[in-house]
N, C-alpha and C positions, 0 to 999 in steps of 0.2 A: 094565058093558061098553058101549064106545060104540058107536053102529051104524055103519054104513059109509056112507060118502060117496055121496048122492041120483046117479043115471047125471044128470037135469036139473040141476044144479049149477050155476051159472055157471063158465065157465071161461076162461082164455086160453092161448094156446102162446106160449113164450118158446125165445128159442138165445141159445147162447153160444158164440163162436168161440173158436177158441186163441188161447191167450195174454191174454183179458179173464175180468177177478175178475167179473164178473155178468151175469148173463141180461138178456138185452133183450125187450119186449113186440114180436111179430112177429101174431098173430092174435089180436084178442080177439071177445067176443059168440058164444061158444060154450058147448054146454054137455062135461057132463065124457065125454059120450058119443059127443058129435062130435069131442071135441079127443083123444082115445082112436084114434078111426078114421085120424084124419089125423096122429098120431105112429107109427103102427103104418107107415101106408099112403107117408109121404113119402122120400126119398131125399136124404137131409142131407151134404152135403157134406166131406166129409175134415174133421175138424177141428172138428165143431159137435157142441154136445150142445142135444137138446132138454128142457122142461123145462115141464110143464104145472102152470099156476097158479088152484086150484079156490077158488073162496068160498065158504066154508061155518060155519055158523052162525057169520058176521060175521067170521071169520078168513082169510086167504090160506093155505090146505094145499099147499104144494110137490109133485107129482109127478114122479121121475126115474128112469130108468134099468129096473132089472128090476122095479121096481113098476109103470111102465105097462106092461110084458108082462104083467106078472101080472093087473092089472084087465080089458087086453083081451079076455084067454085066460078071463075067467071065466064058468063055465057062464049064470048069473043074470045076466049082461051083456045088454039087450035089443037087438034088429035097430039098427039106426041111423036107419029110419023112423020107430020108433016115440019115439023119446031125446025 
């Protein structure tokens, strides 16, 4: 079983507006527990998907849609001062 993804993780936020095939890099030098607070927390404009980009053991792990509700909403998720 693989373990889940470190909250300290490297990470970045990406968006993708309508009508473009790919995410563009908008916030990086975060980790996966900052970049969690500020997908949950920000108000994204009609037409954009956000799209957090974690590195983890040397791979880029894609987070989107109801999977970052699901990691925010997780009990084991620590405060954001502590991330």
């Amino acid at each position: 079983m693989q373990k889940p993804i470190p909250w300290k993780a490297p990470a970045a936020i990406a968006v993708k507006r309508r009508g473009e095939a790919e995410f563009h890099p908008k916030i990086a030098g975060l980790t996966l527990n900052a970049a969690l607070d500020y997908a949950i927390n920000v108000d994204l404009p009609s037409g954009e998907a956000i799209c957090l980009w974690v590195n983890w053991h040397g791979e880029e792990v894609w987070v989107q849609g109801k999977r970052i509700l699901q990691l925010a909403a997780d009990p084991d998720r620590p405060p954001l001062a502590s991330s």
